[in-house]
C-alpha positions in Angstrom: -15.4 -11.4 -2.7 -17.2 -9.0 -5.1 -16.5 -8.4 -8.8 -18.7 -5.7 -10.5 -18.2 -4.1 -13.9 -18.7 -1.7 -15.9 -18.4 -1.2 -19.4 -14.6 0.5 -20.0 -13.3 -1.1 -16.9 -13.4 -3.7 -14.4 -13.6 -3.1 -10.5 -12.8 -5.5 -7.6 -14.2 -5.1 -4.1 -12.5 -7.8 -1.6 -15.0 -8.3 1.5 -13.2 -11.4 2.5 -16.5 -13.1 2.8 -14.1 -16.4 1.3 -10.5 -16.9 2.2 -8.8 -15.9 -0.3 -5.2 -15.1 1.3 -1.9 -17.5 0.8 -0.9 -15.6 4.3 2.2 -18.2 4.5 4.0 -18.5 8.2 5.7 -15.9 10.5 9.4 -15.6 8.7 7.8 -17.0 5.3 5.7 -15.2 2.4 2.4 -16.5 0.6 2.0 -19.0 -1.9 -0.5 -18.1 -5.4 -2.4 -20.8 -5.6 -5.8 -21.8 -6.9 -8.7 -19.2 -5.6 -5.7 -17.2 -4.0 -6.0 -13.4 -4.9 -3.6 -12.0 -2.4 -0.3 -12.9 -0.9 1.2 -12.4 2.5 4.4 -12.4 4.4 5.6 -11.4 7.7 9.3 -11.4 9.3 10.0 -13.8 12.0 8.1 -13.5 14.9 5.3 -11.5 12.7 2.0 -12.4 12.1 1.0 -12.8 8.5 -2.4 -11.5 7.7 -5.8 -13.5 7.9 -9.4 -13.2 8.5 -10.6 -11.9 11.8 -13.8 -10.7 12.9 -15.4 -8.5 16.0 -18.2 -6.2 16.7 -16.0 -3.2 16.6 -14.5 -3.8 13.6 -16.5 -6.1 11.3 -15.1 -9.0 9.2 -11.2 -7.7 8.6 -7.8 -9.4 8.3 -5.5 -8.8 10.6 -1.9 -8.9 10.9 1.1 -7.9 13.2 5.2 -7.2 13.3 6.9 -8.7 16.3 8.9 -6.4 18.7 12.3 -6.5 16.8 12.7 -3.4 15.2 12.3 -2.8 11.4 10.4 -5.9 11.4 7.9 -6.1 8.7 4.6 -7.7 7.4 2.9 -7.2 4.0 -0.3 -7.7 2.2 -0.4 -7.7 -1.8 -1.9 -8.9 -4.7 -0.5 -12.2 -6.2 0.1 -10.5 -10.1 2.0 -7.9 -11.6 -1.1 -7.0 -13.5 -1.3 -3.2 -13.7 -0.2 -1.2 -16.3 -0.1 2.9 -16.7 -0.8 1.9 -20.9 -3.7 0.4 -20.1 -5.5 3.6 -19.3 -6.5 3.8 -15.6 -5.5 1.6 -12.9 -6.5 2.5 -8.7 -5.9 1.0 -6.0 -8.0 1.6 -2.3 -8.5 0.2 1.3 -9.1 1.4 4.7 -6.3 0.6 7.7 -6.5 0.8 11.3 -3.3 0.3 13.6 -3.0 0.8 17.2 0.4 2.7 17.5 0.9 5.0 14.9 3.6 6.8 16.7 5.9 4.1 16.1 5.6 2.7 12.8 6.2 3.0 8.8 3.6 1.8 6.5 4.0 2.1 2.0 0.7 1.7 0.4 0.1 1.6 -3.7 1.5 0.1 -6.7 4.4 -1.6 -6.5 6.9 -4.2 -8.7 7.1 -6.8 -6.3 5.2 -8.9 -5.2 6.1 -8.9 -1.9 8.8 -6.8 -2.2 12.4 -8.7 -2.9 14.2 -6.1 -0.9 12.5 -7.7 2.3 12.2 -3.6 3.1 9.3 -1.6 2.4 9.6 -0.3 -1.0 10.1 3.4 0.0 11.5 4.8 3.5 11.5 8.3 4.4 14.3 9.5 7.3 14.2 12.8 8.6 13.5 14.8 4.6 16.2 11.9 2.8 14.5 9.1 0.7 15.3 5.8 0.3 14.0 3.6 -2.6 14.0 -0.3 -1.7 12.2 -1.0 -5.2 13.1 -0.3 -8.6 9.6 1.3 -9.3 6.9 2.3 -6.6 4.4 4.7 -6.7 1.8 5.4 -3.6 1.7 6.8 0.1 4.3 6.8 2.8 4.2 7.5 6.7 7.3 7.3 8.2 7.8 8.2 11.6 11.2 8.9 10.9 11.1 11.5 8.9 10.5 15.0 10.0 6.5 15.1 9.7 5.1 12.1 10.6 2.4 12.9 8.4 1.8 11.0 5.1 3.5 12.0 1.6 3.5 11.4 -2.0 5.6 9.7 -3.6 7.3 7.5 -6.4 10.4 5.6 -7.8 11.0 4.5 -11.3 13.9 2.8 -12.6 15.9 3.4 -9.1 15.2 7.1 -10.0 13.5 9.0 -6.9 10.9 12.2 -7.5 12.8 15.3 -7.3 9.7 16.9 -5.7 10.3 19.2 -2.7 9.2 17.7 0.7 7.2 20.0 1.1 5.3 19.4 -2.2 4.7 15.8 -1.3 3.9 16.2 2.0 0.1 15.7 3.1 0.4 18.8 6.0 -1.8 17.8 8.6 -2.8 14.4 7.8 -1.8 10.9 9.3 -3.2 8.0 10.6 -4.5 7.8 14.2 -4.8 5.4 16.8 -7.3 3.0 16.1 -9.4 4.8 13.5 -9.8 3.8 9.9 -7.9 6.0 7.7 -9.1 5.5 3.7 -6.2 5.7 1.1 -6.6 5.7 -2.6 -3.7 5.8 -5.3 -4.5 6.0 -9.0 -2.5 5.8 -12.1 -3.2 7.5 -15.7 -1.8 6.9 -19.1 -0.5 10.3 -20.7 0.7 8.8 -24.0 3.8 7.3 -25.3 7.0 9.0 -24.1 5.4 11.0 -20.9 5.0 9.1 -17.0 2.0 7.9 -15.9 -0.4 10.7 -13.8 -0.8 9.5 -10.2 -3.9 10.8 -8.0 -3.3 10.4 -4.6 -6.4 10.8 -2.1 -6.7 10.1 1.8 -9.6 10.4 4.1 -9.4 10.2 7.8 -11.9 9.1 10.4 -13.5 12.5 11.0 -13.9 12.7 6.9 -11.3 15.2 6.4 -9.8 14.5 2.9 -6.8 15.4 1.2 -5.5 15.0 -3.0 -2.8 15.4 -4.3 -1.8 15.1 -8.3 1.3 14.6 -9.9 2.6 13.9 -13.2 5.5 11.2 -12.7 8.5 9.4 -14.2 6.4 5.8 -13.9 7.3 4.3 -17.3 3.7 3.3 -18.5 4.8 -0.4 -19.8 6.1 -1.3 -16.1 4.1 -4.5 -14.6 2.5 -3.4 -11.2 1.2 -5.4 -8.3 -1.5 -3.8 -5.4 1.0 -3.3 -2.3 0.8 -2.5 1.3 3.8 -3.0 4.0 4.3 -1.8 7.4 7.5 -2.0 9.8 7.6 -0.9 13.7 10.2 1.6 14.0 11.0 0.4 17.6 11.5 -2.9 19.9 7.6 -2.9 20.2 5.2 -5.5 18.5 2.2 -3.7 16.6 -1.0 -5.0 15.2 -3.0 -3.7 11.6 -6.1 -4.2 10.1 -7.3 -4.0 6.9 -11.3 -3.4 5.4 -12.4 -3.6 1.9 -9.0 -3.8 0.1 -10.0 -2.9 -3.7 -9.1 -1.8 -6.9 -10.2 -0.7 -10.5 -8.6 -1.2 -13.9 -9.5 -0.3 -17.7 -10.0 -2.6 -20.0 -7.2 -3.0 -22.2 
């Protein structure tokens, strides 16, 4: 693990050089604990996330559904500790999955940890969301929805963004097979009375890179947590892997 700081805020670089995952059992979630910074959980049958290492890929954690479908496995971080009041909160990693044509994954702030809906905290079918979590804010790919390209979005207070589709959509960018795609999702305090501002930025493999920026409904006193889920959309087991999860927060 890395910590490194500046003065203003506090950054966090996870290189899972020490394990530092309460990755639980297949049908069970993670435990905090004593030198335990994230939590884990994975459906029955799943494979909860852990340390793995090879030549391609580096040192990594890895994790997988099984083949029933909508089965799903999550990685977070064991607090609620982010807060749009505090200034500036971002969250970061890089993902690599082997199917991408049959899968949903949610990545970014979130009010669970480990979502209590035991769904992914936002699920987009055909152009019709559905909000699992009271509050979420961050990137979906959904592969059913009509684009199965990644989008913007947020919940807060069981109220969905009104944005067009079309506005949240990221045209042309989605994961592919086996690459590392880089997502980033930050949060900014506009004040008392207004939602937080939420920068969304992706990279892929080829180092194309898209942002988006939106001014959203998140109430700035809500307690977030660093999230990312993933569910197969079909009777197919499918592996992920995860480098250099990280985040940065002001100093309150």
């Amino acid at each position: 693990m890395a910590n490194v700081g500046s003065k203003g805020e506090v950054r966090y670089l996870e290189t899972f050089a020490t394990d530092s995952i309460a990755g639980g059992s297949a049908g069970g979630d993670g435990s905090a604990a004593d030198g335990i910074a994230w939590l884990g959980s994975a459906d029955a049958g799943g494979t909860p996330f852990v340390r793995a290492m090879n030549a391609a890929r580096g040192l990594h954690i890895a994790g997988a559904t099984d083949a029933t479908d909508n089965d799903m496995t999550e990685f977070c971080g064991d607090q609620l500790m982010f807060y749009a009041q505090t200034g500036h909160s971002e969250v970061e990693m890089l993902v690599q999955f082997d199917d991408v044509t049959n899968l949903a994954f949610n990545f970014g702030f979130n009010d669970d940890v480990l979502d209590a809906s035991n769904s992914l905290p936002m699920e987009l079918s055909t152009a019709t969301w559905t909000s699992n979590a009271a509050t979420f804010v961050g990137l979906v790919y959904d592969v059913d929805a009509t684009n199965d390209e990644l989008h913007a979005t947020w919940v807060d207070g069981d109220t969905d963004a009104t944005n067009a589709i079309a506005t949240l959509r990221f045209n042309g960018m989605a994961p592919t097979n086996d690459q590392w795609l880089y997502m980033k999702v930050e949060i900014d305090d506009r004040g008392t009375g207004n939602g937080a501002r939420a920068t969304f930025l992706v990279v892929d493999h080829n180092g194309r890179s898209m942002e988006k920026v939106f001014n959203t409904t998140i109430t700035r006193t809500t307690a977030l947590c660093y999230y990312f889920g993933f569910e197969n959309r079909s009777a197919s087991a499918h592996p992920c892997r995860i480098k250099l999860p990280g985040w940065v927060q002001s100093i309150a």
